[in-house]
C-alpha positions in Angstrom: 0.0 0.0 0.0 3.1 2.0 0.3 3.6 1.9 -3.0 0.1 3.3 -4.1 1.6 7.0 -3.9 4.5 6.0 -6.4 2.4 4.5 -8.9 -0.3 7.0 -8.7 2.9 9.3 -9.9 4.0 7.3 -12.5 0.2 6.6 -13.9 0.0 10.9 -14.2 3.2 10.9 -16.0 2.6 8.5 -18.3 -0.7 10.2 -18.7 1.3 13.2 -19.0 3.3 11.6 -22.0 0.2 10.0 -23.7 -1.0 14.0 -24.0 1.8 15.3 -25.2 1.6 14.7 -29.0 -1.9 15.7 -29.0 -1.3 19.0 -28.3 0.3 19.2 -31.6 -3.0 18.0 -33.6 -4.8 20.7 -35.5 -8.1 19.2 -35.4 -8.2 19.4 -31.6 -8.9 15.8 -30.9 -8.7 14.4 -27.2 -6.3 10.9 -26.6 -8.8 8.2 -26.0 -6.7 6.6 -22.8 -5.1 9.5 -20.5 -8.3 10.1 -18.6 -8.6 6.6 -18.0 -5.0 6.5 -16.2 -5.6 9.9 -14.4 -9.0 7.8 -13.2 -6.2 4.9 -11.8 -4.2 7.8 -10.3 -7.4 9.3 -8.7 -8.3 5.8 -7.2 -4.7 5.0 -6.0 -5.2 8.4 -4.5 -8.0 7.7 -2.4 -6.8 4.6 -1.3 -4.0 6.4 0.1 -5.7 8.3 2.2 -8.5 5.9 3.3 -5.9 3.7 4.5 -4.4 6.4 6.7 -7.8 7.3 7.6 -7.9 4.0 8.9 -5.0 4.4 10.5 -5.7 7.0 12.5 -9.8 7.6 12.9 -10.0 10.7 11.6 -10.3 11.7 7.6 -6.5 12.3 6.7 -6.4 15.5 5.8 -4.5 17.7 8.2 -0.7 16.9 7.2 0.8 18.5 4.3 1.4 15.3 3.1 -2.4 14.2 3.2 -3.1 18.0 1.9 -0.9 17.2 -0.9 -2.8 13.7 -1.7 -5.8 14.5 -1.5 -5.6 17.9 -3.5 -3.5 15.7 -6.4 -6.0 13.4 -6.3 -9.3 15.4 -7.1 -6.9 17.3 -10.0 -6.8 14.0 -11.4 -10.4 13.0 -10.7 -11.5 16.7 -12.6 -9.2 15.8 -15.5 -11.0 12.9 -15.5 -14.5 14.2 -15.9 -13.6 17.2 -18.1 -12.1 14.2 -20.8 -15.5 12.3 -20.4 -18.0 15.7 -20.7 -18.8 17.0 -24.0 -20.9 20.1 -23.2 -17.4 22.6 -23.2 -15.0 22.1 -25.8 -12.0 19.7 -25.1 -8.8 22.0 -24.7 -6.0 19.2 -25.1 -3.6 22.1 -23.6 -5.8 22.8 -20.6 -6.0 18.5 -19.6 -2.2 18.4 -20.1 -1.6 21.4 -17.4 -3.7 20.3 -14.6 -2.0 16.7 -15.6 0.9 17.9 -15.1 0.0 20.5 -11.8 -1.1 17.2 -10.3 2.0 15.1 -11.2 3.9 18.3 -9.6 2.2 17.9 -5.9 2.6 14.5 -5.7 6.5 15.4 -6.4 6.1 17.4 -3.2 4.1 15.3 -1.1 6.9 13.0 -1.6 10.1 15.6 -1.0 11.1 16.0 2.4 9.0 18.9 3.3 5.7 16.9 3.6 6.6 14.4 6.3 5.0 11.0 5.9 4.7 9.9 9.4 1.1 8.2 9.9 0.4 10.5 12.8 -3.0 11.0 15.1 -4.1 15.1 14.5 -4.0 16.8 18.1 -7.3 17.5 19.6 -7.6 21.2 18.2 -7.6 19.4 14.8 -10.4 16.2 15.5 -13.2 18.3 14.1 -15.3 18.0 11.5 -15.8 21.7 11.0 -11.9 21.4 10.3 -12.4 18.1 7.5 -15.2 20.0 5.8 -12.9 23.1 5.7 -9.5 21.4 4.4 -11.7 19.5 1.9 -14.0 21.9 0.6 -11.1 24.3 0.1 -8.6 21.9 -2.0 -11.9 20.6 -4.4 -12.4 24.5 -4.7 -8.8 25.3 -5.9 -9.1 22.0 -8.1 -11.1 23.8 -9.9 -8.7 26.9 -9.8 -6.1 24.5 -11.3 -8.0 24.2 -14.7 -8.9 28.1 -14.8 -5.1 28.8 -14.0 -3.9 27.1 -17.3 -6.6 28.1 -19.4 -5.9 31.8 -18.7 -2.2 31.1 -19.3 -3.6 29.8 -22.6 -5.5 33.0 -23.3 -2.9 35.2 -22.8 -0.2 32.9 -24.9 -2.7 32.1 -28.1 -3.5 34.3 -30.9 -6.6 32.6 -32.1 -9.6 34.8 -31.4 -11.4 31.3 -31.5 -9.5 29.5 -29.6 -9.3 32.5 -27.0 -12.7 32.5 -26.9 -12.8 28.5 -25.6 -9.7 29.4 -23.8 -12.2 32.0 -21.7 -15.1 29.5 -21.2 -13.2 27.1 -19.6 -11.8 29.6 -17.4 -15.1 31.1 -16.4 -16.9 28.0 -16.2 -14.1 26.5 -13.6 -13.9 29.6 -11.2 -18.0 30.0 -11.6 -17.8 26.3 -10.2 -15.0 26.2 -7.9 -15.7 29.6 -6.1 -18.8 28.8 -3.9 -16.9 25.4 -3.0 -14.1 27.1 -2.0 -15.8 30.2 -0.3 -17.8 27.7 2.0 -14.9 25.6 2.6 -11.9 28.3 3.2 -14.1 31.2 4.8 -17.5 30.1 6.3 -16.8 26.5 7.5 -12.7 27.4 8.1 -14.6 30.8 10.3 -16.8 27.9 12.4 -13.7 25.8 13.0 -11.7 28.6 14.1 -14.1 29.5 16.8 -14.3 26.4 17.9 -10.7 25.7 18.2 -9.4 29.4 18.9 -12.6 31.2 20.3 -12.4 33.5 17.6 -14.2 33.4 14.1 -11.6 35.8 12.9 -7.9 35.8 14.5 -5.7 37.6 11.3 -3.9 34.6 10.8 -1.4 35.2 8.3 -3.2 32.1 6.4 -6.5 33.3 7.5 -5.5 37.2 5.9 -4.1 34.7 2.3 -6.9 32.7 1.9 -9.0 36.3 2.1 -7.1 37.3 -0.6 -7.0 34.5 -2.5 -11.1 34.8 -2.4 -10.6 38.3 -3.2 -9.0 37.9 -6.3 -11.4 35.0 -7.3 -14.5 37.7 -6.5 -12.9 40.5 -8.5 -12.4 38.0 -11.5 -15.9 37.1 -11.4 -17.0 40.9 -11.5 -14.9 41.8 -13.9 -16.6 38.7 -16.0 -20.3 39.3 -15.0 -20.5 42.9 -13.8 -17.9 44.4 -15.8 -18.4 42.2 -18.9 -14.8 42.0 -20.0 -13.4 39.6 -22.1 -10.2 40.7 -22.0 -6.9 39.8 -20.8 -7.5 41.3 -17.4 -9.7 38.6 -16.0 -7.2 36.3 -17.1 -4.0 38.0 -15.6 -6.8 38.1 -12.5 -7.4 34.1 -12.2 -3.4 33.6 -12.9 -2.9 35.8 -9.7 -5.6 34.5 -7.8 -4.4 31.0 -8.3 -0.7 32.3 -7.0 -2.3 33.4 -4.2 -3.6 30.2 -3.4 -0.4 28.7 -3.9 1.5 31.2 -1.5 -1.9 30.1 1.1 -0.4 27.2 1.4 3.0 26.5 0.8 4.2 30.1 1.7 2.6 30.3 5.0 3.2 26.9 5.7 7.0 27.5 5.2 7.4 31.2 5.7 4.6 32.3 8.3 3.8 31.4 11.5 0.6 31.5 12.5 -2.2 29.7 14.4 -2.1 27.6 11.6 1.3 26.3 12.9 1.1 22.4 14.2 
């Protein structure tokens, strides 16, 4: 079962590689067996974490190893669905990104920094305000994973077509991954805090990130639906509002202290 995090890895790469020439094709056409091995991947995944689950009887999901794992994980599981759906157009560039964003935090959840010591959270952690707020909030950026390289994708094409696809899937990822997110990071993340701290709002420098992260998300969707712009602006928006996300949690993991600290 030890093993299940390796081969997971190696299943995205290869899916990775299977990709690759496609993006080449001018007729657009999707490979007919990567999704199926990000599926494997996404299953491998789970196992991993069920079985430290197990382990411990709680959800894993409060090391930055189980962070990592499960976050990788529901990548592959969206890459997944978005090479099974047919209602947006398939974007061959857009399924090889988040492949290979999710081949990238697995390669971190296996470096050193993300210890992989099966390990009982302390009490302030045994909640399941905190499970519904870890969970909620890496599905939520999942999403943010596709919108991230689609707006790369804008901004690098010069196909007012293809831009235009480019800007769908964009829009259609943060219009799905924003009320996930903003009831996993801020409302049930605010409930847990008061439960563990006493406070629903303590200016945590992770707390003050994951603010801004929302922000950025929030000004990208008024600049799309308010604002009506079709731009480059909304995309150099969800590029930094997926940064921001990034720096949430790797920068203030690494470079903050905080009540977040464990």
């Amino acid at each position: 079962m030890s093993s299940l995090p390796t081969i997971a890895f190696f299943l995205i790469l290869a899916s990775a590689a299977v990709q690759a020439p496609f993006l080449f094709r001018k007729d657009g056409k999707a490979d007919p067996v990567s999704h199926w091995g990000l599926l494997a991947a996404f299953l491998a995944l789970a196992a991993v974490t069920a079985r430290r689950s197990l382990a411990i009887g709680f959800p894993a999901l409060t090391g930055t190893f189980e962070s990592l794992v499960f976050f990788s994980a529901f990548v592959c599981l969206l890459c997944w669905v978005y090479g099974m759906q047919r209602r947006l157009a398939f974007l061959p560039l857009v399924q090889f990104g988040a492949t290979v964003v999710a081949a990238a935090l697995l390669a971190v959840a296996s470096s050193p920094i993300a210890p992989k010591d099966v390990l009982a959270p302390i009490p302030a952690l045994r909640s399941g305000w905190l499970v519904l707020h870890v969970s909620l909030s890496f599905v939520g950026e999942s999403f943010f994973v596709a919108s991230f390289i689609a707006s790369i994708a804008f901004l690098a094409s010069g196909d007012v077509d293809r831009r235009r696809e480019y800007d769908r899937v964009a829009y259609t990822a943060i219009a799905a991954g924003y009320p996930i997110f903003t009831a996993g990071a801020l409302v049930f993340g605010a409930i847990w805090a008061e439960q563990a701290w006493g406070a629903w709002w303590s200016w945590d420098p992770k707390e003050i990130w994951a603010l801004v992260t929302w922000l950025s998300y929030t000004a990208y969707l008024h600049l799309r639906l308010v604002r009506r712009r079709k731009d480059a602006l909304p995309s150099i928006v969800a590029i930094l509002g997926f940064l921001c996300a990034l720096f949430t949690f790797f920068g203030v993991n690494f470079l903050l202290s905080g009540l977040h600290s464990y």
